[in-house]
N, C-alpha and C positions, 0 to 999 in steps of 0.2 A: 504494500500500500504506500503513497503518496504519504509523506508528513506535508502540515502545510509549511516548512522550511525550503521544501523541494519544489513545491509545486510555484512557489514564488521565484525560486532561483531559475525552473524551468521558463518560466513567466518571462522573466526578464531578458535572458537571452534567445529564446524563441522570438518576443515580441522584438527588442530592440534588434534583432538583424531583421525583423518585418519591415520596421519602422526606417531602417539605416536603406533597404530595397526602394521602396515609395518614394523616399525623400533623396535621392542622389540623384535623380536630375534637376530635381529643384535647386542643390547644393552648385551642381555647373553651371548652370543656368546664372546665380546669382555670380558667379567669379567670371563666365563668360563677360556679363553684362559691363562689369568693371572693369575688366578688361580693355572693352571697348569701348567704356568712355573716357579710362583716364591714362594708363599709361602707352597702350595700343596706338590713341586716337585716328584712328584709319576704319574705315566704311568696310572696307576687304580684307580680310585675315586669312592666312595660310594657317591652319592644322596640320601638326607634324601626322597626327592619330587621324586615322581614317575612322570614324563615329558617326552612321547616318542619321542615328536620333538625335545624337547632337546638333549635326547638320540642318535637322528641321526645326529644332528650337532655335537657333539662330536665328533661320531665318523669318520664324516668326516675331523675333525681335526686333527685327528690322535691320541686319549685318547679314552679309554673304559668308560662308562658309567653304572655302575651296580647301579641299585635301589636299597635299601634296604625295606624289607617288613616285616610287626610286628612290633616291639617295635623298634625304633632307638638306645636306652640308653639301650638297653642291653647287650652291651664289644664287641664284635668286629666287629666294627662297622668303624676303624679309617684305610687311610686320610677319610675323609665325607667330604661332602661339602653339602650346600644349598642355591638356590639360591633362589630369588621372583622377579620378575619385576612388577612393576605395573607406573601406570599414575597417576599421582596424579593433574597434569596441562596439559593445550594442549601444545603442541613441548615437552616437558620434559619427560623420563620416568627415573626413578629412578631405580638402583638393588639392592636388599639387600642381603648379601653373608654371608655366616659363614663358616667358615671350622676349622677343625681340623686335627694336623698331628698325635696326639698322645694325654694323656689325658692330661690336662691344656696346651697343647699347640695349638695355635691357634686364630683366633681374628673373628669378626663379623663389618660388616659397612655399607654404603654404595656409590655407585658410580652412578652419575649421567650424561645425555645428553641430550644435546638438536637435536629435531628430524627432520630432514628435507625431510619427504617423502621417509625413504631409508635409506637415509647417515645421520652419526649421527655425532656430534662432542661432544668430551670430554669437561663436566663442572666440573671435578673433583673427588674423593675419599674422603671417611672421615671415617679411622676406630674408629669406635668407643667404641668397645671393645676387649682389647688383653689382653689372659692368657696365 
């Protein structure tokens, strides 16, 4: 039998990789958007990551979304961006972002949320590398 200690524990990680599933395009979605309005600031973004759900959330944002295909590092290739979402704990998902406007310019970090089924809320940003 279930003690309720377990069934709470099962709870929580059950639920919070539900919760971290639902809410991870939302988490892109918001790092997409900032992306391109502030350090991007360009209308057409190169995707290192080929993502077609990505690609349609973009575009319902109102930014174009082109993949890049082959080598990413071979010139012109710039603004780029790439994003990764993953879960690393339940409620939490993490993004990791890189972009570049130009060559040494640009930075890589990541921004995180906690997930509530849907709605997320901001736990913050941390770039961690800018050149």
């Amino acid at each position: 039998m279930w003690t309720v200690g377990g069934l709470a524990t099962a709870f929580f990680f059950v639920g919070g990789w539900g919760s971290n599933a639902m809410s991870k395009v939302t988490c892109e979605e918001r790092v997409a958007q900032w992306l391109h309005s502030k350090p991007a600031r360009t209308p057409d973004l190169l995707y290192i990551n080929s993502d077609k759900r990505l690609e349609d959330r973009c575009e319902t944002l109102g930014f174009t979304y082109v993949p890049i295909t082959g080598d990413p590092y071979d010139g012109n290739r710039y603004p780029c961006v790439k994003l990764d979402a993953s879960c690393a704990i339940p409620f939490v998902v993490r993004v990791f972002y890189h972009w570049e406007r130009g060559p040494e310019i640009g930075a890589a970090g990541k921004w995180q949320y906690l997930t509530l089924f849907g709605p997320v809320l901001d736990l913050g940003r941390d770039d961690t590398v800018a050149f």
